[in-house]
N, C-alpha and C positions, 0 to 999 in steps of 0.2 A: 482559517487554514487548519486547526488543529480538529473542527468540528469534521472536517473534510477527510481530514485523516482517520477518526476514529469509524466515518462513513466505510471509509475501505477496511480497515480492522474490523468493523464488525461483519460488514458484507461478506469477505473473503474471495473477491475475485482468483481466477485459476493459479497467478502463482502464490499467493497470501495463502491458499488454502492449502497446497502442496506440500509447504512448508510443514504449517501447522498438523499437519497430519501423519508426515511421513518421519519428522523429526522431534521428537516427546522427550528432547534435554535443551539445555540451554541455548543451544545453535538452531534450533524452529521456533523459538520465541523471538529470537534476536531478529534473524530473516525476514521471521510474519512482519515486523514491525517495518523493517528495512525496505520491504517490496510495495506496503501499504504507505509507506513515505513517496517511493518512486513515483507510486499512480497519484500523490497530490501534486509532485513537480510537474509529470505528464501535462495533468491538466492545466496547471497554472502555464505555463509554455505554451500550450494549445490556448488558451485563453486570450494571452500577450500576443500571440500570434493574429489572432483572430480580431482582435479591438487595435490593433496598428496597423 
């Protein structure tokens, strides 16, 4: 899980990247990390979905 996450941290899908960009204090750090969690629940969901 946490490889997966850092999958999306480094990738920076559209909103991970928004963040990261548009926000250069504490609250686009926090975000990037928060949005790159969201896409590992996504998938774990999609995942659970998909194998039941």
């Amino acid at each position: 899980m946490f490889i997966l996450f850092r999958i999306f941290d480094i990738a920076k899908p559209y909103p991970v990247s928004y963040y990261d960009k548009n926000f250069k204090n504490s609250f686009g750090v926090i975000m990037d990390d928060v949005c790159a969690g969201l896409y590992v629940v996504a998938v774990f969901v999609l995942y659970m979905v998909i194998t039941s």
